[in-house]
N, C-alpha and C positions, 0 to 999 in steps of 0.2 A: 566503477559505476559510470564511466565516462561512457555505455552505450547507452546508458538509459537517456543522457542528454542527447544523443543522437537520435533519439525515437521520439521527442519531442516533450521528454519527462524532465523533472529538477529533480536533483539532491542536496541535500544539506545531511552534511556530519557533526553528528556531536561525542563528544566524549564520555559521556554517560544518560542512562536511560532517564536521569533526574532532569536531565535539559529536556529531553523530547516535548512539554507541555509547551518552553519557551518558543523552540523551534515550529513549533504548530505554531504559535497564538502570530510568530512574525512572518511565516509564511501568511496565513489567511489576512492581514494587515497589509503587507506588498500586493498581496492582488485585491484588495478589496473585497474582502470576499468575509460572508456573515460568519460570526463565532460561533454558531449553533452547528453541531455537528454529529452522528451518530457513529458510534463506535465498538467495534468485537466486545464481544464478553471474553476474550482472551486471557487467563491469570496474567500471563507478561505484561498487557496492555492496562489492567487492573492495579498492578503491584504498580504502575507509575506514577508520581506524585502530581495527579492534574488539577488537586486543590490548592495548588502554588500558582496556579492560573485562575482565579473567581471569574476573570471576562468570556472564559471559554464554556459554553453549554453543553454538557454533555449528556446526549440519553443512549446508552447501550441494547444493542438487539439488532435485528435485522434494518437494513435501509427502506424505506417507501419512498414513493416516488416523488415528495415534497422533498427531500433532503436535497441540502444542496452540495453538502460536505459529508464524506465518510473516511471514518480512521480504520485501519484493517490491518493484520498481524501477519508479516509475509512470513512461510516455512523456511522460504532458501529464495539467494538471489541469483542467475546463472550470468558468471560476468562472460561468456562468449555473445552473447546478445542483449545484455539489459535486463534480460528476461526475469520475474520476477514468479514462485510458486504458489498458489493458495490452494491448498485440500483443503476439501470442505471436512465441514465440522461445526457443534451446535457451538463452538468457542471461534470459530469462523464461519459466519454466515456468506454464502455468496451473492444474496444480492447488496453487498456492501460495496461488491467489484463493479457494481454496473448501471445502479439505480441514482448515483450521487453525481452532480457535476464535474464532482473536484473527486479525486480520490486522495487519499493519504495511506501509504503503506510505511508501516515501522518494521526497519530490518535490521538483525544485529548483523557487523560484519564478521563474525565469526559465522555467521551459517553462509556465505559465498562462498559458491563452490565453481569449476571452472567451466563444467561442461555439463547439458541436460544430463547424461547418464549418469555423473556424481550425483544431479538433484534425485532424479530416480529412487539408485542405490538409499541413498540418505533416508529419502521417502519409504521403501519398502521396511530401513533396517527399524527405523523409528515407532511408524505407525506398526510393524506387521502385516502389510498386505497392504490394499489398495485402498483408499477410501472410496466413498460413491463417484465424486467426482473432484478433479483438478483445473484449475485455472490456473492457465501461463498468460500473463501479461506483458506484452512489451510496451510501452510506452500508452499513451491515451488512443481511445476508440480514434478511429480514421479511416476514411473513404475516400477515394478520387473515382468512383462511379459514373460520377455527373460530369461530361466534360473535363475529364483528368484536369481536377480544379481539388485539390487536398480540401480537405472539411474533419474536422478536428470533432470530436464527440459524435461522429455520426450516430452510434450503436451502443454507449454508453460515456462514460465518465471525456469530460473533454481537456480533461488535466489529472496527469499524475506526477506526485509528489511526494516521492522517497526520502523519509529519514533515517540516517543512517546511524546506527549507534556503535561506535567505535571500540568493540570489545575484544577486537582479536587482539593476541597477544607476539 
């Protein structure tokens, strides 16, 4: 995950999906950043215990453009770039990836895989075909448009924030 912090993303790892509430509630505390947050209807992200957190807010469903925090359930992470997959789907909404300032993607490290065409393959053998659509993410939105002068959230989220959950064996 060491390209995600070259794209200008964080990680934190934890060793089980039980910590992911902690690792939210001290990531949004380091940045200052409000505990209200909207998040996937994803079962995975469901079955996590986030009433072990009461400071954290959470309403599940698609992102609006108020939000300033969104939590989102990554498929696969591709460690040759960072790169991170979300097929959509009514348990992945996509404007979760793009409508929030802050993104927050939970990914087990057991689904990293080495190269897009592992995510692909993974993608086809999993789902069965294609879904409507895919979002690859590497790192937060960014532009040097304007006087090759970097600008961080041009086109959506101006921070992303990988948790990683340490499941490979």
């Amino acid at each position: 995950m060491r390209n995600v912090e070259k794209e200008f993303g964080t990680v934190t790892r934890v060793a089980a999906a039980a910590e992911v509430p902690g690792a939210v509630a001290d990531y949004l505390a380091a940045q200052n950043l409000p505990s209200e947050l909207v998040m996937a209807p994803h079962p995975e992200l469901q079955a996590i215990p986030w009433q072990e957190r009461p400071m954290l807010s959470i309403r599940q469903g698609r992102a609006e453009a108020t939000d300033a925090v969104a939590v989102q359930h990554a498929f696969a992470g591709i460690a040759e770039t960072g790169t991170l997959m979300f097929p959509s789907a009514p348990e992945r909404p996509t404007t979760l990836n793009v409508l929030a300032d802050t993104a927050i993607a939970v990914l087990r490290a057991s689904r990293l895989v080495g190269a897009y065409e592992d995510a692909w393959d993974l993608l086809r053998t999993e789902l069965g075909g294609m879904p409507r659509n895919v979002m690859l993410v590497t790192g937060p939105s960014r532009s040097a448009d304007i006087e090759q002068t970097l600008e961080l959230g041009a086109h959506g989220p101006r921070r992303l924030h990988v948790v990683l959950i340490d499941d490979a064996a």
